[in-house]
Kinemage of the C-alpha trace (Angstrom):
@kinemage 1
@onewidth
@group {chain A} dominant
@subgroup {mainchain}
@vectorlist {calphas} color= white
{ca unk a 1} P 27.049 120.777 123.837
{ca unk a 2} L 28.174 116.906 123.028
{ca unk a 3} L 27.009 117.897 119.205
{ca unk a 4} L 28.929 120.915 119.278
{ca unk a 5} L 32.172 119.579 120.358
{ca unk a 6} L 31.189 116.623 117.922
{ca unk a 7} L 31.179 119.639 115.034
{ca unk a 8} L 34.664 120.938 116.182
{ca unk a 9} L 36.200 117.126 116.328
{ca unk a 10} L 35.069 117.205 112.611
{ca unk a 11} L 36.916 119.912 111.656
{ca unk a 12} L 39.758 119.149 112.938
{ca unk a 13} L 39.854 115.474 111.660
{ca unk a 14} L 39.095 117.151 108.156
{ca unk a 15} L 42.131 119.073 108.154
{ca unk a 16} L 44.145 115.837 109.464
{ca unk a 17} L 42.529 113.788 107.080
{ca unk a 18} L 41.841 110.948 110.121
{ca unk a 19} L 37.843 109.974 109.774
{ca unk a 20} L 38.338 107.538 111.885
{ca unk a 21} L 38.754 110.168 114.997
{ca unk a 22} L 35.930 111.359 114.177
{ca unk a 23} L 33.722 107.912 114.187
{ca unk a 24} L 35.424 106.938 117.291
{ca unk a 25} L 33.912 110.173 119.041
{ca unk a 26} L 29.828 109.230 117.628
{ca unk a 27} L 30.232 105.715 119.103
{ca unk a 28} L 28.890 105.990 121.956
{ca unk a 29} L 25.942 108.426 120.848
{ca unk a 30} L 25.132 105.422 118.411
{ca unk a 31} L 25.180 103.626 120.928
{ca unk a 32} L 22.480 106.286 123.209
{ca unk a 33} L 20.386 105.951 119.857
{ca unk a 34} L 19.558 102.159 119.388
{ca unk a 35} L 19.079 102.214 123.067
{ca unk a 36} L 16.581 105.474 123.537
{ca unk a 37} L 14.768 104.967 119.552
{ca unk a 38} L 11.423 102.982 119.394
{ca unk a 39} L 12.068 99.530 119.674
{ca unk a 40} L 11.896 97.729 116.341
{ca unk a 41} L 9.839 93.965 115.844
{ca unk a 42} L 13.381 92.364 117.297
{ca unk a 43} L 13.670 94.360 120.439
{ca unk a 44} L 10.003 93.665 120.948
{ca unk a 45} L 9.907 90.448 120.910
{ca unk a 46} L 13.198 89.961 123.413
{ca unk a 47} L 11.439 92.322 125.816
{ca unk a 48} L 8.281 89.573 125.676
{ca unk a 49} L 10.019 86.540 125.771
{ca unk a 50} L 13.056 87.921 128.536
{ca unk a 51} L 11.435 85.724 130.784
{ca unk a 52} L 11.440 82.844 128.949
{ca unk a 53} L 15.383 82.381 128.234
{ca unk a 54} L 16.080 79.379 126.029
{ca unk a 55} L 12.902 78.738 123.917
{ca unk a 56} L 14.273 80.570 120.985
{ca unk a 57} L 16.810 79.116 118.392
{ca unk a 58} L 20.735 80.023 118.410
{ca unk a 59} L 21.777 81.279 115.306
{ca unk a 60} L 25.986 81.717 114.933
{ca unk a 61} L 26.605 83.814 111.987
{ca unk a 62} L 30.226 84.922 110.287
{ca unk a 63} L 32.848 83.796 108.276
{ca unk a 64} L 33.146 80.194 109.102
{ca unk a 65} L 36.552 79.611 106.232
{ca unk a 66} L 38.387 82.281 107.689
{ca unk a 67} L 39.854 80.397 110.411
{ca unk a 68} L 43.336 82.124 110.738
{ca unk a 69} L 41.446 85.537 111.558
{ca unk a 70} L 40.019 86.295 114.448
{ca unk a 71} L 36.391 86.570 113.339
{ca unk a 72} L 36.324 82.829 111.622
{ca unk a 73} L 38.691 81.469 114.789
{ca unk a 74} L 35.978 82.685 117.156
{ca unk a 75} L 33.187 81.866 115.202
{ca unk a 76} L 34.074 77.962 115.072
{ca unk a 77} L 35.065 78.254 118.655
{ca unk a 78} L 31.608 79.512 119.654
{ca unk a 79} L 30.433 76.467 117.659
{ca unk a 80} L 31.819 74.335 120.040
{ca unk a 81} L 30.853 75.954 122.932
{ca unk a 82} L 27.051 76.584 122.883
{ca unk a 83} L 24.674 74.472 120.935
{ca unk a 84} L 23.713 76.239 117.896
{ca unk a 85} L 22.827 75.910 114.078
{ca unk a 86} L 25.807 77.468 112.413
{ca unk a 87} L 25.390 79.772 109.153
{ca unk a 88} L 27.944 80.598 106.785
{ca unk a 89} L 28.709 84.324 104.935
{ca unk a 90} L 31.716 83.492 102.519
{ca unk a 91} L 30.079 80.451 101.637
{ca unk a 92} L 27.068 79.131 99.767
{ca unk a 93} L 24.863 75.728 100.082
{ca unk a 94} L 25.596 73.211 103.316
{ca unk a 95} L 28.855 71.433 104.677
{ca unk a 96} L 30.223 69.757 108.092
{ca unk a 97} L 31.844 71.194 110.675
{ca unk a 98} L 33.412 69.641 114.451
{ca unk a 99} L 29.952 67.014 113.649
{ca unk a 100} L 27.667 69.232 112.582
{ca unk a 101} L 25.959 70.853 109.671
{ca unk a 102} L 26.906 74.475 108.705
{ca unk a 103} L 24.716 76.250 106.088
{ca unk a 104} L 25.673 79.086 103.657
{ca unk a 105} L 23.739 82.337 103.737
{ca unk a 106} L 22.018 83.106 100.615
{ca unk a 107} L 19.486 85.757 100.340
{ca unk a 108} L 17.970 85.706 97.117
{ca unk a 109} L 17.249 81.718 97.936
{ca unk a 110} L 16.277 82.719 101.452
{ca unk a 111} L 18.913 80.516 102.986
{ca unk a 112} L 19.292 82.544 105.703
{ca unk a 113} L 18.495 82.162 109.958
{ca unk a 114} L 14.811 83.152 110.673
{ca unk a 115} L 13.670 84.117 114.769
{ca unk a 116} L 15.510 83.491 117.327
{ca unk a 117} L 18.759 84.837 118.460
{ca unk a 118} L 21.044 85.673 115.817
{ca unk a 119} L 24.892 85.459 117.311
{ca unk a 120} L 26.474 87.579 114.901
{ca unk a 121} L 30.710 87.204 114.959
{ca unk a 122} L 32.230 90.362 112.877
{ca unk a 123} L 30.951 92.822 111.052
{ca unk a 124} L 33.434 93.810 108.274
{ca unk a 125} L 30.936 92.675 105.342
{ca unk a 126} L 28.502 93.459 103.255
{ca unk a 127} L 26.379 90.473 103.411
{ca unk a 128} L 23.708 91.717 106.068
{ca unk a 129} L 20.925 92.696 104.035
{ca unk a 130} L 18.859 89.556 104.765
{ca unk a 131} L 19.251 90.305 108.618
{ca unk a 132} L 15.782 92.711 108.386
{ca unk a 133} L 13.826 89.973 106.605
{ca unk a 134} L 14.891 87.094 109.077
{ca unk a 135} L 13.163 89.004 111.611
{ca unk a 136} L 15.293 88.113 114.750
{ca unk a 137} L 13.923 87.943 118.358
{ca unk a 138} L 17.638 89.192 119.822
{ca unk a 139} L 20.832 89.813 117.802
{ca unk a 140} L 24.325 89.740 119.893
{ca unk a 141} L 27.298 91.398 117.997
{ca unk a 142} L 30.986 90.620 118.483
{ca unk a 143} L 32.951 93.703 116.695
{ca unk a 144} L 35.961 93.364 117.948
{ca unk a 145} L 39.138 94.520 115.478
{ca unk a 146} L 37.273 96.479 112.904
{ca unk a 147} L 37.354 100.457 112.531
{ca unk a 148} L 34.981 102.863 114.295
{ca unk a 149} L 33.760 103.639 110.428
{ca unk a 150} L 32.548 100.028 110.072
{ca unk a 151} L 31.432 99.847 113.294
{ca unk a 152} L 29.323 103.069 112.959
{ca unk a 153} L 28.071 101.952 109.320
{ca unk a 154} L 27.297 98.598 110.350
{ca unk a 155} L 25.978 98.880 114.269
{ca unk a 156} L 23.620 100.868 113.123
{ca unk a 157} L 21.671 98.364 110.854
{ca unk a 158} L 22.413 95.539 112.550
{ca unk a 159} L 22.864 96.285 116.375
{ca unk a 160} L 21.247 95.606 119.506
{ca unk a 161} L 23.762 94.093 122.299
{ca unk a 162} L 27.427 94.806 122.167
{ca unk a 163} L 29.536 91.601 123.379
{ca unk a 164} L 33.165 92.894 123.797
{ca unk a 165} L 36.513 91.115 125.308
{ca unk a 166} L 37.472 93.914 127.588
{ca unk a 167} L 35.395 96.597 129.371
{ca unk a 168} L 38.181 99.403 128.208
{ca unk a 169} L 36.843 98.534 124.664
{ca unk a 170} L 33.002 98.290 125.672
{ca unk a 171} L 33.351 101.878 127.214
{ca unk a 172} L 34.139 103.024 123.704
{ca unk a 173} L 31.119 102.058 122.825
{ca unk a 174} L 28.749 103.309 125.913
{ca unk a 175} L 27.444 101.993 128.623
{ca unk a 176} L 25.518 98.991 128.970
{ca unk a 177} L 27.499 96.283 126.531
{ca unk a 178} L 28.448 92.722 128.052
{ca unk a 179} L 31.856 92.237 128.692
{ca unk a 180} L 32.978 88.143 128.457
{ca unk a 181} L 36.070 86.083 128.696
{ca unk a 182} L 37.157 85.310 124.871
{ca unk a 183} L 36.552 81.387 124.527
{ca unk a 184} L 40.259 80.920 124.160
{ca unk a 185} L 40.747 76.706 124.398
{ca unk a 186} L 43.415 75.922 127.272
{ca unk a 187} L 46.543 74.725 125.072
{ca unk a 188} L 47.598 70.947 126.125
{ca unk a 189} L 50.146 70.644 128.578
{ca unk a 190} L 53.747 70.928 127.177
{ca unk a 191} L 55.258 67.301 127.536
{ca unk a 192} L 58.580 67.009 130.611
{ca unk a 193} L 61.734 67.884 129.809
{ca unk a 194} L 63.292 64.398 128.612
{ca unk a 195} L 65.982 63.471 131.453
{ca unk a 196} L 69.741 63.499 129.601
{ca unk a 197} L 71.824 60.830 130.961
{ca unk a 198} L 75.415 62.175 132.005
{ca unk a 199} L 78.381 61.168 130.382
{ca unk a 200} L 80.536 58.391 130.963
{ca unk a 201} L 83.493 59.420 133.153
{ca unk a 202} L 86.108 60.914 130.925
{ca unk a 203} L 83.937 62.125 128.240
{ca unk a 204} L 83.526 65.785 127.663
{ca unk a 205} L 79.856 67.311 126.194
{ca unk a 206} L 80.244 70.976 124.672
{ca unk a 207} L 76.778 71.854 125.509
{ca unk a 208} L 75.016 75.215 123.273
{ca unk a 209} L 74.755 78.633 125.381
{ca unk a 210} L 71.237 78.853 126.161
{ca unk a 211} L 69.407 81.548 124.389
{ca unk a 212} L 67.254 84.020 125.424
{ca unk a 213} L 64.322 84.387 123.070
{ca unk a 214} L 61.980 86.990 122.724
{ca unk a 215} L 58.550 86.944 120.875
{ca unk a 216} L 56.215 89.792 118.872
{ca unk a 217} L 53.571 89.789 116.362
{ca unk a 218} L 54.061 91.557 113.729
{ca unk a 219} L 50.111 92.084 112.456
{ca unk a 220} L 46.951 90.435 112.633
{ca unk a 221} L 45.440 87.992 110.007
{ca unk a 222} L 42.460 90.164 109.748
{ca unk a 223} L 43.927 92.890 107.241
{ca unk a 224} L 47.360 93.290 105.717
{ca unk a 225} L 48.349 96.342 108.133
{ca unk a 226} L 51.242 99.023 107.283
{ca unk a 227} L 53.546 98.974 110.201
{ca unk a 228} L 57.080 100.351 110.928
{ca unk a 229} L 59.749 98.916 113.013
{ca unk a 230} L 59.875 102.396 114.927
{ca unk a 231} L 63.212 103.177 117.194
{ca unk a 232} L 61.686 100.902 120.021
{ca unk a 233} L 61.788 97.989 118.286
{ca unk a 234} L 64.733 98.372 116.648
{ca unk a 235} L 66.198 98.449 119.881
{ca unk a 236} L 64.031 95.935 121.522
{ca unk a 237} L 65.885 93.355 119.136
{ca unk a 238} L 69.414 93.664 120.592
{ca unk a 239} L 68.252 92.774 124.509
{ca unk a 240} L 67.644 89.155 123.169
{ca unk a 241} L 69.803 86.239 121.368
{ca unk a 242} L 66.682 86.546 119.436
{ca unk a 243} L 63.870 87.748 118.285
{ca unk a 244} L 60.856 85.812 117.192
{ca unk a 245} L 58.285 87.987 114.747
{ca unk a 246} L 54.923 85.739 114.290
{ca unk a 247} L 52.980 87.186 111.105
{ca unk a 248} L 55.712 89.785 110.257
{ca unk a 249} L 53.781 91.068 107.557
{ca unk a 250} L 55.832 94.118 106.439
{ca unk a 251} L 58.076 93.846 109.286
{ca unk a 252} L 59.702 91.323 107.443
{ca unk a 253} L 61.349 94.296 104.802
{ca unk a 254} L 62.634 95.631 108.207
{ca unk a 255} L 64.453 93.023 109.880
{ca unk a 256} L 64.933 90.510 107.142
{ca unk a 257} L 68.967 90.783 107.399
{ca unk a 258} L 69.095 90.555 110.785
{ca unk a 259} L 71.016 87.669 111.921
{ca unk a 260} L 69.006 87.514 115.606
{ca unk a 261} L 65.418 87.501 114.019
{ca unk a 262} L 63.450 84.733 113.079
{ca unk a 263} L 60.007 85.002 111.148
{ca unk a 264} L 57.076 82.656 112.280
{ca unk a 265} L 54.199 82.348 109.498
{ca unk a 266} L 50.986 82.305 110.651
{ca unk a 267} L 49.605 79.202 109.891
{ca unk a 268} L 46.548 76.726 111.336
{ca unk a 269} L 49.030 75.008 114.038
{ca unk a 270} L 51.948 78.017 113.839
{ca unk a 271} L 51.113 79.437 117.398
{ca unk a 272} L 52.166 76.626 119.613
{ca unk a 273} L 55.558 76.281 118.239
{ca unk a 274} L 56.086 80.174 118.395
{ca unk a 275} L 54.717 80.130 121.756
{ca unk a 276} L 56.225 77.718 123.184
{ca unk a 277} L 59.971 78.590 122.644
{ca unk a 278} L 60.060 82.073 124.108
{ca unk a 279} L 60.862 83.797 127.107
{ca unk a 280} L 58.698 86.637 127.228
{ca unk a 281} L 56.215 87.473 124.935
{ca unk a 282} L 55.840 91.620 124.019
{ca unk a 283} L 52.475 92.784 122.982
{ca unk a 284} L 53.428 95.851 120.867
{ca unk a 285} L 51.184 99.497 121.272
{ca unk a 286} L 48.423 99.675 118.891
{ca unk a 287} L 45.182 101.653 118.236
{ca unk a 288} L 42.917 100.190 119.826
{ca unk a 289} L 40.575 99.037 116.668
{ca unk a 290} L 43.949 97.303 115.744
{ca unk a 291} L 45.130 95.378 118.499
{ca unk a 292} L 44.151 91.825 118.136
{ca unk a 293} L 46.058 88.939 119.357
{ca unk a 294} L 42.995 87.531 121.557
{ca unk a 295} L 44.958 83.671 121.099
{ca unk a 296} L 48.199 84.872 121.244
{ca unk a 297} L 47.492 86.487 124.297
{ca unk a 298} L 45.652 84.267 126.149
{ca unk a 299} L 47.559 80.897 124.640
{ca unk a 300} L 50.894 82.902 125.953
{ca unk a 301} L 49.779 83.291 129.657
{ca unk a 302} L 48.228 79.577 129.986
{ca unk a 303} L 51.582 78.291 128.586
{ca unk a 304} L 53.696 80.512 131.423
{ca unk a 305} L 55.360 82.941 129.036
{ca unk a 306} L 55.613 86.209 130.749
{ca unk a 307} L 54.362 88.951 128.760
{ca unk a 308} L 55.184 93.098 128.468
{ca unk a 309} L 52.059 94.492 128.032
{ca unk a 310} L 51.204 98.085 127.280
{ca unk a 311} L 49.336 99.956 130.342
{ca unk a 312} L 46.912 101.197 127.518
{ca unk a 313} L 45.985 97.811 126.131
{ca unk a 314} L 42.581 95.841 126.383
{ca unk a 315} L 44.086 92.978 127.907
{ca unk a 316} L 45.796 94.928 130.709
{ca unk a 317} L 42.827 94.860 132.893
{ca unk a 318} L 43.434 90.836 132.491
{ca unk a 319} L 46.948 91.307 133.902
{ca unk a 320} L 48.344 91.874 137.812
{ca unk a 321} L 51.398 94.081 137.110
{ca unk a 322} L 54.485 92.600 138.166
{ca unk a 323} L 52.706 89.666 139.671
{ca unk a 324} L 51.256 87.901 136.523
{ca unk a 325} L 52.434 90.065 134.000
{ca unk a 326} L 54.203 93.638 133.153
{ca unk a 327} L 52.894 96.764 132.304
{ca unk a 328} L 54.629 99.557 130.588
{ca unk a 329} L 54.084 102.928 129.691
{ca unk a 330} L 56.791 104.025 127.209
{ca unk a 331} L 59.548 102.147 124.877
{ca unk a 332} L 62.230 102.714 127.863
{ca unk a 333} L 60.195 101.430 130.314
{ca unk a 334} L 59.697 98.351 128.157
{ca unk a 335} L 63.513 97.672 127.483
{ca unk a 336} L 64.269 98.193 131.299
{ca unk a 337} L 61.827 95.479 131.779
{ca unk a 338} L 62.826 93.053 129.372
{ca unk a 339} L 66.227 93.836 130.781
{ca unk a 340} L 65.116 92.773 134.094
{ca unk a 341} L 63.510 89.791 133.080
{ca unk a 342} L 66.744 88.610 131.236
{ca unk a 343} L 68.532 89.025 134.187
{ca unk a 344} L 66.467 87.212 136.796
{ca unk a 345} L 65.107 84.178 135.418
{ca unk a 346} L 63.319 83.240 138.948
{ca unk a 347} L 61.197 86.014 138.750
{ca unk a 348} L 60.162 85.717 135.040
{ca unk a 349} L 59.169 82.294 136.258
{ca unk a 350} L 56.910 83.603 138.680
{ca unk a 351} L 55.398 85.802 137.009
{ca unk a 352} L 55.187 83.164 133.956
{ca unk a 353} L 53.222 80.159 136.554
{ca unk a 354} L 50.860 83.085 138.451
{ca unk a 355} L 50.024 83.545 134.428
{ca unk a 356} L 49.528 79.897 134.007
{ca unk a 357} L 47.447 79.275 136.953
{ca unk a 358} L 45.687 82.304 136.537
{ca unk a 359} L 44.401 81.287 132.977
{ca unk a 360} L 43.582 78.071 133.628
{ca unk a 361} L 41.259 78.866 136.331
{ca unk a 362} L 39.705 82.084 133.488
{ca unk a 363} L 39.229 79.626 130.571
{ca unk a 364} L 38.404 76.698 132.629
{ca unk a 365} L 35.945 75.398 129.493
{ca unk a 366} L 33.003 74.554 132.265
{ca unk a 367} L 33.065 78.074 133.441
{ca unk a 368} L 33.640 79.554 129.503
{ca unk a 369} L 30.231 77.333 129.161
{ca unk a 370} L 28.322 78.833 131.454
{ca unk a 371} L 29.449 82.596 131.262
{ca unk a 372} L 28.390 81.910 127.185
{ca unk a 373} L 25.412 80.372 128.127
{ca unk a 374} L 24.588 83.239 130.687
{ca unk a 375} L 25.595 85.861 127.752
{ca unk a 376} L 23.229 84.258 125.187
{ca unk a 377} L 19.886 83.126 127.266
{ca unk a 378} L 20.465 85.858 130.263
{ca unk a 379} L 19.169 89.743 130.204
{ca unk a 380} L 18.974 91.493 126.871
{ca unk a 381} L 21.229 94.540 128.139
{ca unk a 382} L 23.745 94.112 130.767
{ca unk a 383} L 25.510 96.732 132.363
{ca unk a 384} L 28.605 94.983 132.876
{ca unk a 385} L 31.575 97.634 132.316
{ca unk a 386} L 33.601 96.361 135.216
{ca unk a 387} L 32.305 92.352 134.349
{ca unk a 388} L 36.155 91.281 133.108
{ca unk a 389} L 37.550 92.459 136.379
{ca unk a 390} L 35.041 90.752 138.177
{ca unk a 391} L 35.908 87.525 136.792
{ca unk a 392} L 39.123 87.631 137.208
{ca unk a 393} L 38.593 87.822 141.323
């Protein structure tokens, strides 16, 4: 029956030219198939040495010079986390990184990881045919942000445990993936507010209207993405004095004689600044295999900037509605709230320090050590679809 209605997905994906439907559907049967085959050398090995945890090497494996996307940005943050030898895949021959040695991935050298447990941070390359050869004991995959065609073409060779950010995105996938905190690092505290000394008697200041400012990104880093403005957010831009774009990509054709909107380029330091001047912070509807924003996100709540959220997101199991955040279901719903929050500035400041205290407690970095730790030397398969509620109780 799930093959037939599999069959009938295709032909209607066919006619609507959308493949990616149709790989989103076989997910979770790939899934059902590395789990119920005959286990291969590397799945043998982890179930003889499960109750040994530890004795095997730590490989970390991705793009470490791609530090603006999200794959290269959590690959270097992993490499400060857990204590591993780091390997390269858009670069050849050795280098430094954060103290430590970093090695390029070269197959027809063999410079490549051998045993152990391979920690493998994005999949959207071609530069895994060494994997079979290195023989590893486990392999851990983080695929977040890539297509259900990659995923599918790319799982399958590579696979064995699915790490994931959310459990609404695991569930895509299956049962039986871990589900972790991203390893988002807590952003330093912003410095007081420097005291202004009142004017001498007599004197008059003319002080600027305070303005409310209100935040987007306009695509991820990962790929150059074709996005429209849409009615909703050509609307969104008139409830604030302005409105910050981060990464506007192609949004910048839309709005780029607007007087109210300001463009933010996504650079190495670019998020703090961004961050830190708005008043709310909207996370904009995507398909799911395109909504990044794991540090803007995360770096938004521990600074106290309320966010909008949509209720079909992967971070709005991380979010209390109307206590640490808002949820919304349609464009309206989203204007009434940023209304709302323009108008009542002590509850936008609730909801902005239950955020803040919130996220400090989630990526305290003792407990992002030990839930990593856990993740990497624990269980081979962990049936954790409800684990990011969990740790947010």
């Amino acid at each position: 029956m799930r093959n037939l209605k599999l069959v009938e997905e295709a032909k209607l994906t066919h006619r609507r030219e959308n493949p990616e439907r149709l790989c989103e559907r076989a997910l979770p049967i790939l899934s059902d198939l590395l789990r119920g085959g005959s286990p291969g050398p590397a799945a043998r090995a982890v179930v003889g040495s499960a109750n040994a945890p530890g004795d095997a090497e730590i490989h970390l494996v991705g793009r470490l010079h791609a530090p603006l996307c999200d794959d290269g940005w959590l690959l270097q943050r992993l490499g400060q986390l857990i204590d591993a030898r780091i390997w390269s895949l858009d670069a050849r021959g050795t280098g430094s990184f954060a103290n430590r040695k970093w090695f390029g991935i070269d197959a027809d050298t063999g410079s490549f990881p051998r045993f152990g447990t391979h920690v493998i941070v994005g999949v959207d390359t071609e530069n895994f045919d060494w994997l079979d050869r290195a023989t590893p004991d486990r392999v851990i995959v983080f695929c977040s942000g890539v297509t259900p065609s990659i995923c599918l073409d790319q799982l399958r060779r590579i696979a064995r445990d699915g790490a994931f950010f959310s459990s609404a995105e695991a569930a895509r996938f299956g049962a039986g993936h871990h589900v972790i905190v991203p390893p988002v690092a807590l952003p330093p505290p912003p410095p007081p507010a420097a005291a202004q000394a009142p004017p001498p008697r007599g004197v008059w200041r003319i002080e600027e209207r305070a303005r409310w400012r209100l935040g987007i990104v306009g695509q991820t880093h990962q790929a150059v993405q074709d996005v429209e403005a849409g009615e909703g957010l050509q609307r969104l831009r008139h409830y604030a004095d302005e409105l910050a774009i981060y990464d506007a990509g192609r949004l910048r054709f839309e709005f780029g004689d607007q007087r109210n909107v300001r463009f933010f380029a996504r650079t190495p330091d670019g998020l703090l600044p961004f961050l830190s001047r708005l008043d709310a912070l909207v996370v904009r509807p995507r398909t799911w295999y395109h909504e990044s924003g794991i540090q803007e996100f995360f770096t938004a709540r521990a600074l106290g900037v309320p966010i909008l959220c949509p209720a079909t997101s992967r971070w709005a199991e991380y979010m209390q509605d109307g206590i640490d955040g808002l949820l919304y279901e349609n464009d309206d719903r989203l204007l009434e709230l940023v209304s709302d929050l323009r108008t009542a500035p002590g509850w936008a400041a609730d909801i902005g320090a239950a955020a803040r205290k919130c996220t400090a407690a989630l990526l305290d970095p003792e407990r992002l050590g030990r839930a990593y730790a856990q993740l990497i030397h624990g269980p081979r398969i962990a049936a954790s679809r409800h684990a990011a509620r969990a740790k947010l109780s």
